[in-house]
N, CA and C atoms as an extended XYZ file, in Angstrom:
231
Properties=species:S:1:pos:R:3:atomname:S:1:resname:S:1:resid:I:1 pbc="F F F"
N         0.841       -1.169        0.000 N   UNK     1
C         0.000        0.000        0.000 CA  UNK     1
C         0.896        1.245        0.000 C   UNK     1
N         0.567        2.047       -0.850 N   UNK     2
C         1.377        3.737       -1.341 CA  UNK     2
C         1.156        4.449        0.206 C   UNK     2
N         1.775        5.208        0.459 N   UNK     3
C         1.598        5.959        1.642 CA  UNK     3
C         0.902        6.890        1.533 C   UNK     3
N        -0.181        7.210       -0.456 N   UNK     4
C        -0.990        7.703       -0.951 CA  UNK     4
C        -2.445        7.573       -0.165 C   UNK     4
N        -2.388        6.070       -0.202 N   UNK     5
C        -3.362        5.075       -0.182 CA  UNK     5
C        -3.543        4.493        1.725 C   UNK     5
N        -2.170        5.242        2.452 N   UNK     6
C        -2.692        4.569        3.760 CA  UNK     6
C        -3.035        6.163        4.391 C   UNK     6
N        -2.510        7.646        3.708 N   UNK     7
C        -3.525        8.730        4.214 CA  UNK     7
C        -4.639        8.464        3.857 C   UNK     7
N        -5.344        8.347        2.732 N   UNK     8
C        -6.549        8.110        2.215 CA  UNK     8
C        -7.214        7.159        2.746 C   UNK     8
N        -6.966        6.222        3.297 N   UNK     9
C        -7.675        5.210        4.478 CA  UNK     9
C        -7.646        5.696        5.680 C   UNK     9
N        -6.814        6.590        6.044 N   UNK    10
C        -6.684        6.822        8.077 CA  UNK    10
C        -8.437        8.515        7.648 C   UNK    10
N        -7.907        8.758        6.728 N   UNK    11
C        -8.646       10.330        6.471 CA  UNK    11
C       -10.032        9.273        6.071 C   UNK    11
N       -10.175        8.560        5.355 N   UNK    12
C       -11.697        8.071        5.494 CA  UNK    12
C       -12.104        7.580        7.074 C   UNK    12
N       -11.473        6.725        7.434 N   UNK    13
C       -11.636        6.435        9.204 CA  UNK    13
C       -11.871        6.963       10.464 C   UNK    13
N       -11.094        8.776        9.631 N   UNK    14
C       -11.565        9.896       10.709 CA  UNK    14
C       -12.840       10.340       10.233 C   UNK    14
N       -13.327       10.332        9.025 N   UNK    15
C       -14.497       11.193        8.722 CA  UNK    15
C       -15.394        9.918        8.555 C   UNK    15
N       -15.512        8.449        8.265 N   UNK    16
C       -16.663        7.645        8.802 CA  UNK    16
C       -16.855        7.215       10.278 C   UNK    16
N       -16.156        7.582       10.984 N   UNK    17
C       -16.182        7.804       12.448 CA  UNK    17
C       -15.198        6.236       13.329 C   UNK    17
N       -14.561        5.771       11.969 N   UNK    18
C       -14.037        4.700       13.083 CA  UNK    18
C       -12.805        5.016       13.751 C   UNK    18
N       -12.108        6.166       13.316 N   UNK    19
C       -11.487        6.392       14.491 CA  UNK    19
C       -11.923        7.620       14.648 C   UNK    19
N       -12.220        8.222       16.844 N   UNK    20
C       -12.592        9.692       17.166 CA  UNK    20
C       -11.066       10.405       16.615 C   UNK    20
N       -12.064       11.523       16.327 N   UNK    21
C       -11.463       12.779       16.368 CA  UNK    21
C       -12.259       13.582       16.324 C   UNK    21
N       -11.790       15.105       16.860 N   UNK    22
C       -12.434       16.020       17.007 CA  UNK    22
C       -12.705       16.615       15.346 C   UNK    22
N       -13.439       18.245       16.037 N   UNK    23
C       -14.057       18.467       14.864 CA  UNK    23
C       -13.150       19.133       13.865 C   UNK    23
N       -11.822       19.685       14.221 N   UNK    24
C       -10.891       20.500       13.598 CA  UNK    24
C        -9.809       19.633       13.025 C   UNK    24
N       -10.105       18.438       13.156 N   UNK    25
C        -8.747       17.457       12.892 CA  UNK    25
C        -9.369       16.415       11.871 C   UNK    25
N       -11.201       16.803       11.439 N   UNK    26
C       -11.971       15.775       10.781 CA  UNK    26
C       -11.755       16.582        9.418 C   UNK    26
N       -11.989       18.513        9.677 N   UNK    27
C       -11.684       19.314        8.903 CA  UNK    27
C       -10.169       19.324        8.055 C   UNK    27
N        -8.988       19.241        9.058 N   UNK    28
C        -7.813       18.455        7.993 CA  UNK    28
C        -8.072       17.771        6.994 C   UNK    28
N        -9.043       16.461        7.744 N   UNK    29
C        -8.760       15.155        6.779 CA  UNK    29
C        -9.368       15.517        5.461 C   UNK    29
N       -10.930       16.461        5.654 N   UNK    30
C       -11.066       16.909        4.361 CA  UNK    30
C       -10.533       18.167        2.953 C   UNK    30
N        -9.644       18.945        4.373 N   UNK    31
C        -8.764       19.355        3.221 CA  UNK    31
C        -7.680       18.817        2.549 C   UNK    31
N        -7.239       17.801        3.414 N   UNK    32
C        -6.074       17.291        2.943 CA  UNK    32
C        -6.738       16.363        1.733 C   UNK    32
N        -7.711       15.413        1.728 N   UNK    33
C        -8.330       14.959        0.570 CA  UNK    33
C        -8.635       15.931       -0.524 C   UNK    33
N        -9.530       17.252       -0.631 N   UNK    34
C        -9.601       18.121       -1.481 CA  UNK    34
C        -8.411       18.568       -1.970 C   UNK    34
N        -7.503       19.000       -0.833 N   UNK    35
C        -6.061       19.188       -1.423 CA  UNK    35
C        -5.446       18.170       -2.762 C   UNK    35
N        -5.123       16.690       -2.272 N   UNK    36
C        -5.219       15.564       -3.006 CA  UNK    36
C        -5.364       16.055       -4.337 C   UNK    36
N        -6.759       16.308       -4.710 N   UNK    37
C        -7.418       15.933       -5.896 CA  UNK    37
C        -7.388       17.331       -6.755 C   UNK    37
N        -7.488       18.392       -5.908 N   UNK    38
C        -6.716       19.637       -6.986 CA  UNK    38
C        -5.174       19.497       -7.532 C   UNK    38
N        -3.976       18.648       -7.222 N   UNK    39
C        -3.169       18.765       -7.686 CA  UNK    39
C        -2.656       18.058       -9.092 C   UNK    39
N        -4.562       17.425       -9.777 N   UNK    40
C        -4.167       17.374      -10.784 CA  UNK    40
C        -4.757       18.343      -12.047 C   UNK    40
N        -4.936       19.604      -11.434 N   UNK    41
C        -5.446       20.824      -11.935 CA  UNK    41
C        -4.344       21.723      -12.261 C   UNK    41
N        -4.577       22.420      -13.159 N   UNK    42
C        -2.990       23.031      -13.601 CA  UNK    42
C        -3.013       24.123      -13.081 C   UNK    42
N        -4.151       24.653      -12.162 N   UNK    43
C        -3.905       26.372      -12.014 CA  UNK    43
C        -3.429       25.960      -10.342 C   UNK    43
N        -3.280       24.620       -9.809 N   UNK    44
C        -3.889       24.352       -8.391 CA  UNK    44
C        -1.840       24.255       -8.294 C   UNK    44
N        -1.311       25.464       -7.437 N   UNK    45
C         0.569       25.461       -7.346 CA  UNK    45
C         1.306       24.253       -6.195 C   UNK    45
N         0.637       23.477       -5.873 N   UNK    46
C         0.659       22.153       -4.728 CA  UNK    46
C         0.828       21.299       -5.453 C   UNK    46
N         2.100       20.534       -5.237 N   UNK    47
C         1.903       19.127       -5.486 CA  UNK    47
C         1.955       17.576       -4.416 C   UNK    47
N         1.807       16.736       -4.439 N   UNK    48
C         2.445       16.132       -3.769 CA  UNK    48
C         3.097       15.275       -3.412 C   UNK    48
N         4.394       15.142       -3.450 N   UNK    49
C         5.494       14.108       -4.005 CA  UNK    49
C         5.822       12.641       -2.975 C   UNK    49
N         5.424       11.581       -3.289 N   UNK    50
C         5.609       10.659       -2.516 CA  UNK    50
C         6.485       10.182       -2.265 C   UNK    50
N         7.565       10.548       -3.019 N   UNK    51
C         8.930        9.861       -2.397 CA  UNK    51
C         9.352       10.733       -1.990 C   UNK    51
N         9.184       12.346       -1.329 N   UNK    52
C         9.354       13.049       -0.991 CA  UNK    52
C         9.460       13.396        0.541 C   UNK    52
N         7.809       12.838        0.458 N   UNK    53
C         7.490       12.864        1.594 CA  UNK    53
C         7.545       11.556        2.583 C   UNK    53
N         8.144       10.174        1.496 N   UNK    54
C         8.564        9.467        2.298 CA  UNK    54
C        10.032        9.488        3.085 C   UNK    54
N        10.940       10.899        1.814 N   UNK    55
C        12.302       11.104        2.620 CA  UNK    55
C        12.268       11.841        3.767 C   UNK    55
N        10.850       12.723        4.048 N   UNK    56
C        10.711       13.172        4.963 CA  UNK    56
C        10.284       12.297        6.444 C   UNK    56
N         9.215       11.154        5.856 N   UNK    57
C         9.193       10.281        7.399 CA  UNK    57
C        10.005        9.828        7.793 C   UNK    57
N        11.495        9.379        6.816 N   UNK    58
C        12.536        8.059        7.230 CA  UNK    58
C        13.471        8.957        7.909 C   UNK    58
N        13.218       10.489        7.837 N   UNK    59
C        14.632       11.507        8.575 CA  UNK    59
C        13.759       11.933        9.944 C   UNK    59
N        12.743       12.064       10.003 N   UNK    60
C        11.703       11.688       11.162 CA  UNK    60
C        12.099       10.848       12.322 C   UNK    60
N        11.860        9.545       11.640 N   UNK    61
C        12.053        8.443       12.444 CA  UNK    61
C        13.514        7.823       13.294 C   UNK    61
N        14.679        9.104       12.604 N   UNK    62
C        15.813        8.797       13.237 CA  UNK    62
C        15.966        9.373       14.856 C   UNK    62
N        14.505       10.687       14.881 N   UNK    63
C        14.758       11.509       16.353 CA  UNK    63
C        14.441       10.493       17.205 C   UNK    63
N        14.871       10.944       18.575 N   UNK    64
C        14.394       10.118       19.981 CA  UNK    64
C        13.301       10.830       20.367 C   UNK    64
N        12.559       10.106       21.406 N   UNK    65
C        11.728       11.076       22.094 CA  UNK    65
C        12.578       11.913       23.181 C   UNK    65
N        12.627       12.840       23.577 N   UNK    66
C        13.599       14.045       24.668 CA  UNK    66
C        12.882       13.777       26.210 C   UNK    66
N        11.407       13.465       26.281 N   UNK    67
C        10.981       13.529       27.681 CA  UNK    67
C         9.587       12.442       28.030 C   UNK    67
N         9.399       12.158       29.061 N   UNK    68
C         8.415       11.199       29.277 CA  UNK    68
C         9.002       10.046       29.953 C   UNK    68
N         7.802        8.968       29.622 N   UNK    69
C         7.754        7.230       30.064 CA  UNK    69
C         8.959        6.869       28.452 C   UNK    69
N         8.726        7.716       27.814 N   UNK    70
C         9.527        6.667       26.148 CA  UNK    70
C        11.017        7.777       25.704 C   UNK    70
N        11.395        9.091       26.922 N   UNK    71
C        12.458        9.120       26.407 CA  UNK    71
C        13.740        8.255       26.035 C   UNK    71
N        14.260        8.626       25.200 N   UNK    72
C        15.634        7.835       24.728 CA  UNK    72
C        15.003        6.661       23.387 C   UNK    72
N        13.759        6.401       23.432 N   UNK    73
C        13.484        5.490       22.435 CA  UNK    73
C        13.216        6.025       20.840 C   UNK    73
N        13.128        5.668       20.092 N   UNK    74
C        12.513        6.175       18.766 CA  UNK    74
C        10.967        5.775       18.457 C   UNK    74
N        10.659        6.476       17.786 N   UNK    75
C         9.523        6.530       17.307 CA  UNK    75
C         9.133        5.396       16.323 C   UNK    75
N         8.190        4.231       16.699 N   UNK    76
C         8.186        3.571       15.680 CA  UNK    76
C         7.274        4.093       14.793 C   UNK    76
N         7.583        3.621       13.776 N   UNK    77
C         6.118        3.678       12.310 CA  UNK    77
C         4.990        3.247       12.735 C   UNK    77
């Protein structure tokens, strides 16, 4: 599964209600979907690059947590 395809499943899950969220974080999920689907519009200046943004989770996942029950550990996926 594309990491296209597992926002597009967590953002349906928040807005068919299987997972809570509030009301400002249901509003994301539908801009971030509208977002989605304008970027194959030519006037729409957003794109969104998936291997891009997967170089962005894998440089993510190198921080520790700094404080808590899970400092010193990393963040799993």
């Amino acid at each position: 599964m594309t990491l296209t395809d597992q926002l597009y499943q967590y953002c349906d899950e928040i807005l068919t209600g299987k997972i809570v969220a509030c009301q400002k974080h249901q509003w994301a999920c539908l801009r971030f979907i509208r977002d989605l689907e304008k970027t194959h519009k030519r006037e729409w200046e957003w794109v969104f690059v998936e291997d891009r943004a997967n170089r962005y989770f894998d440089w993510m996942r190198l921080f520790k947590h700094s404080k808590g029950p899970l400092a010193g550990q990393y963040k799993e996926p």
